[in-house]
N, C-alpha and C positions, 0 to 999 in steps of 0.2 A: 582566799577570802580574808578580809582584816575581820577584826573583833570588837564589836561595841561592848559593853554591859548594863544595863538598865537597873538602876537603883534598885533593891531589895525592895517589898513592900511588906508588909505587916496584916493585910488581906487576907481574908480566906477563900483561898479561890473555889469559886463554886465547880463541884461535880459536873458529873454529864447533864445535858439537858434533856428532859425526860418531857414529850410533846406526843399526851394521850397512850398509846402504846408502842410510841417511836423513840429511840433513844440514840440521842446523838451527843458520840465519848465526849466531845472536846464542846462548848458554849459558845460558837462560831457560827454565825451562819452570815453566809456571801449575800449582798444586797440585789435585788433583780434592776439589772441596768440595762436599758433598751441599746439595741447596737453590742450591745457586751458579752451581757451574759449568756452568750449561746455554750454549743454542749462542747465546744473546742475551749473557749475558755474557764468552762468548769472541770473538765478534767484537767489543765495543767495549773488549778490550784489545787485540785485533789492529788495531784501529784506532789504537791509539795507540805500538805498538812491534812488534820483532819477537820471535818466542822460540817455546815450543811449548806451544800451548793446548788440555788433557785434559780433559775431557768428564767428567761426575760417575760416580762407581762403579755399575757395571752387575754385577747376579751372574753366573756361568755357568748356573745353572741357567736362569736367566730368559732368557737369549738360548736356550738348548735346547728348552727347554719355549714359546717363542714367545710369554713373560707382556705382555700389551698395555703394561704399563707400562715395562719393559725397551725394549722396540726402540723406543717414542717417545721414549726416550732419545738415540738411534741418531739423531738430527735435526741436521743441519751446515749451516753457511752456504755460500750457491755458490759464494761465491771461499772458501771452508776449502780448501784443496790438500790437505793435512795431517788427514786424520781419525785423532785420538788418544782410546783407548779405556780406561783404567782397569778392569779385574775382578777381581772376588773369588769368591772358593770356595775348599774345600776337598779335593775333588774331583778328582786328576787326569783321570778319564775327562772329566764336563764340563767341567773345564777344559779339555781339549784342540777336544773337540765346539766351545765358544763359540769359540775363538782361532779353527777353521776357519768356521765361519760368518761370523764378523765379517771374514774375510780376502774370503773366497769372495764373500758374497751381500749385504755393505755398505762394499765397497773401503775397509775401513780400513787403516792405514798405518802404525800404532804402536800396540800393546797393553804397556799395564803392570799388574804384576798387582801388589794390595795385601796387603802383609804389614807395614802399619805400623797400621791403625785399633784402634783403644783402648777404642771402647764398649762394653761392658759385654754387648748384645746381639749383637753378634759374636764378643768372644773368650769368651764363656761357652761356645758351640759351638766352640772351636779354631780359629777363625778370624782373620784379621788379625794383630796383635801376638801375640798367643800361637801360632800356627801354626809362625814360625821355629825355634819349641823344638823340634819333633818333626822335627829335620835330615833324615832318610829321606824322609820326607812331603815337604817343602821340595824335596826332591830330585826327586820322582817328579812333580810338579806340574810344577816348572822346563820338566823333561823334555819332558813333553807340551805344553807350549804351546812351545816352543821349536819341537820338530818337526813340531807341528801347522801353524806360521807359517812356518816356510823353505820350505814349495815356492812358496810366494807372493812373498819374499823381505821379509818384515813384520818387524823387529825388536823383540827382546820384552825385556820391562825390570822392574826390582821396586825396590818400594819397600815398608822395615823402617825400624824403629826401633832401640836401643840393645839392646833386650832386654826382656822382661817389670819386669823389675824390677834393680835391682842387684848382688842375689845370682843373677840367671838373665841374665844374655847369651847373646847371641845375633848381633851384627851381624859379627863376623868369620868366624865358620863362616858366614852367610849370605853374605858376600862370594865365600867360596870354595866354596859349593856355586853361586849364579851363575857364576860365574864356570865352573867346571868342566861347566856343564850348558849354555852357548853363549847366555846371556842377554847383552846387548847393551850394559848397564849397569845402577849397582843405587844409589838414592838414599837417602842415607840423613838421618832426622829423631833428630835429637843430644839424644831424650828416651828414657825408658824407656817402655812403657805406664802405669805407674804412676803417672809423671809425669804423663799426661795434657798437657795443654798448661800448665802450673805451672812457676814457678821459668826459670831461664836453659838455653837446648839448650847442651849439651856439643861444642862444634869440633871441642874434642882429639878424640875418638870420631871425628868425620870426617875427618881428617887420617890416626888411626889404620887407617883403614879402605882410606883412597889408598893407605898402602903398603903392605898386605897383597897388593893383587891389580889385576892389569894392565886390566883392562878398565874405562871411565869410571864415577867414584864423583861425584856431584851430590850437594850439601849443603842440608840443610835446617834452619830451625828459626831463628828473631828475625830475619828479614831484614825490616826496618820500611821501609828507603830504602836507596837506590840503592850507598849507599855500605858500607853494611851489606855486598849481595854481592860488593862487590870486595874489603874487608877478608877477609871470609869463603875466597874464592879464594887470596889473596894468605898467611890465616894457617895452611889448610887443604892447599893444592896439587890442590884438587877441579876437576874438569873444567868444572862448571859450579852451576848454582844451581836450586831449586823454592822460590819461591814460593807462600805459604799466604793468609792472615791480614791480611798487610801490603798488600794490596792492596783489601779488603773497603773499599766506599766510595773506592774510589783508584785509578780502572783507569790513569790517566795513571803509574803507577810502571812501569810496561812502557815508558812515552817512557823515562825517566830511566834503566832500568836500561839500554835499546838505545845511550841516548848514553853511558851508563857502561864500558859494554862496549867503545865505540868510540873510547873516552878523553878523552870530554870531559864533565867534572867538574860543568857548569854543571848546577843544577835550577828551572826555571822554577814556582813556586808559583801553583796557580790563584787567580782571585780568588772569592768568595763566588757572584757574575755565571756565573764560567765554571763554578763545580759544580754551579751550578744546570742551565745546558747540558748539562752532563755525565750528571743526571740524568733532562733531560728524553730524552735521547739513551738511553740505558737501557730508558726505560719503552716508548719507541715501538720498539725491538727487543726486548719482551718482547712486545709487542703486534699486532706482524708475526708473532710465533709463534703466540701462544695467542690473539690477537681484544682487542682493546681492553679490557672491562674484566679479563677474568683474567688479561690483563699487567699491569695497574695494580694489582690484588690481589695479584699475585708480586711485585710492584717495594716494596712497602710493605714490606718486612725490611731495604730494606735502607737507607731513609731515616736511620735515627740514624746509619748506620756515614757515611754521605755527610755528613751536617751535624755530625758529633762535634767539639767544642771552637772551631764558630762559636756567634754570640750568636742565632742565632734563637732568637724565646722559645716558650714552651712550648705555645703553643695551635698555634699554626702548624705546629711537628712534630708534635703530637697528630693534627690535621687531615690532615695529611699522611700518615698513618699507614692515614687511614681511605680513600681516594681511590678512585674505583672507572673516573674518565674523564680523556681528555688536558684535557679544558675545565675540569674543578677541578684538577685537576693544574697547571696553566697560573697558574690565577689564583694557587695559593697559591705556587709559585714567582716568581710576578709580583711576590709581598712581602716578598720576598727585599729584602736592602741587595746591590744587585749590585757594586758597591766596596768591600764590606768583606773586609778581606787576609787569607789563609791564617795559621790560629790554629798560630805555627812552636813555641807548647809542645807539639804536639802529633806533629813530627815523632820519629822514633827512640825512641815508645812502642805500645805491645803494644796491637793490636787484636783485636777478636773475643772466641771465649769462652775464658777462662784456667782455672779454675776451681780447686782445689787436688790435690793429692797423695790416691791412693786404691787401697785393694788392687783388684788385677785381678782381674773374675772367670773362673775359669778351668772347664773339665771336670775331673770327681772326677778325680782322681789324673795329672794331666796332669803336672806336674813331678815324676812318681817318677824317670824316663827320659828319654833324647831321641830314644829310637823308639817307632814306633807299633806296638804288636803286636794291635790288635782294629781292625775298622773303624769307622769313628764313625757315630753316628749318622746316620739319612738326613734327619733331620729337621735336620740340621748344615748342608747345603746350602739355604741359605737363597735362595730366590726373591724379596724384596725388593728390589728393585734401591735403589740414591741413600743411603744408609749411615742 
């Protein structure tokens, strides 16, 4: 491996993060990405650093309703100590249903509920990003999973965005209806939904947010390298960091960010050799889950984010695209240039999907008000689980 070093900062890097009676060493936590974060990719960033690794979004309804695809969700590694659960709904009554289930009858350990996703097929039904607007609802949701999880003593967390859009905020009343309703902390991604993942996240927005209200605010949004979330901490005063994007094809940023947090600046850059390990290491823990080939069919999305801005040429990743065994897997990583050095134009730029600027679609008349006075839809409770 060559050796970057990452400018010194003058920060106090914040402690462990302390979430209710959960304490996690390092102020890291992995962002819940649909298609991603399953439990093959949380243990090989748990293999590479410490922090807190959330499992891809599960609905409420689908844990209540017992949806086969929901609780295969529910799949942890042996040594996971830490089962971290992401859900959504809109729903206080399921909400609360799923938190106890998941406390109860799948010893989970941290539930956070999502009030930041952006797509189109969730906030059309008033879920996700557009949810925070109906503050009452916010309230009533909080409520129930909060109370649903303290006889177990589970700490319950939310994570929002900026607001619908520019002219609709939303993240400081959502600080302070968390906060009032005994959630455990509340992370925030320094975009609006509108933004989608376009343009630069706003800090200021998260710094704004830290002093509004006492309980831990975590900063999201361009953290590419290590160094990314100690500036972030350092310009924000945020308790700690979620990681998204910046990690796709890069689970080795969990080492960097552990030794960033621990203060030491150095970042060791894999070589061509060691990503390729890296990936075969990947495949064979999707393949402990799902059986050889339907690991090697889930492991092919993620091949370009692994090889982005080395020189393998084009047939080789095509090929690699298509792989269905460890034994083609093997060979075509065998033609790999295993000494060829980390492509460092590549470091402190934006992975994953960006896409542009786009109106949110919202339910008829959702921004007249910021209360809900009809109940919404049942068909709003969406059973899909994985976003």
């Amino acid at each position: 491996m060559t050796t970057s070093t990452v400018a010194p900062t003058s920060a106090t890097l914040p402690g462990p993060l302390r979430l209710g009676g959960l304490e996690v060493p390092v102020p890291v936590v992995l962002a819940p990405m649909a298609g991603v974060t399953n439990v093959a990719f949380r243990q090989l960033c748990a293999e590479q650093g410490r922090g807190l690794y959330v499992c891809e979004m599960i609905t409420s309804r689908g844990i209540v309703e017992g949806d086969a695809t929901s609780l295969s969700m529910l799949t942890f590694a042996a040594d996971e100590s830490v089962r971290s659960v992401q859900l959504y709904g809109i729903d206080p009554v399921y909400i609360g249903r799923a938190v106890e289930i998941l406390c109860a009858d799948h010893g989970v350990s941290h539930v956070d509920l999502n009030f930041g996703c952006p797509v189109p097929k969730i906030t059309r039904k008033g879920g996700g990003a557009a949810l925070p607007w109906k503050a009452t609802l916010l309230g009533d949701i909080l409520t129930a999973a909060v109370g649903a999880a303290e006889p177990y003593g589970v700490p319950v967390t939310m994570k929002t965005r900026k607001g619908i859009d520019d002219d609709h905020l939303t993240f400081l009343d959502a600080g302070r209806i968390a906060q009032d309703t005994g959630a455990a902390a509340i992370a925030l991604h320094g975009r609006t939904a509108a933004q989608h993942y376009s343009g630069r996240a706003d800090w200021s927005s998260i710094a704004e947010l830290k002093a509004a209200v006492d309980i831990p605010v975590l900063g999201n949004g361009d953290i590419w390298e290590a160094a990314d979330a100690v500036r972030m901490v350092e310009e924000t005063g945020c308790d700690g960091v979620v990681v998204g994007r910046g990690c796709l094809g890069r689970p080795w940023l969990f080492r960097d960010l552990d030794d960033a947090f621990r203060g030491d600046p150095s970042t060791a850059l894999p070589t061509l050799g060691e990503v390729a390990a890296m990936m075969r290491r990947h495949a064979q823990l999707l393949g402990d889950w799902l059986g050889e080939e339907r690991g090697c069919v889930e492991f092919r999305k993620h091949v370009a984010w692994y090889l982005k801005g080395f020189k393998a040429g084009s047939a080789v990743r095509s090929q690699l695209g298509l792989v269905s065994s460890y034994a083609a897997l093997d060979s075509l990583l065998g033609d790999l240039d295993p000494d060829e050095t980390y492509p460092v134009d590549q470091l402190g730029t934006p992975r994953g999907r960006q896409g542009s600027p786009r109106k949110v679609a919202l339910p008829d008349g959702w921004l007249r008000d910021r209360d809900l006075h009809a109940a919404l839809d049942a068909a709003a409770e969406d059973d899909t689980s994985g976003g």
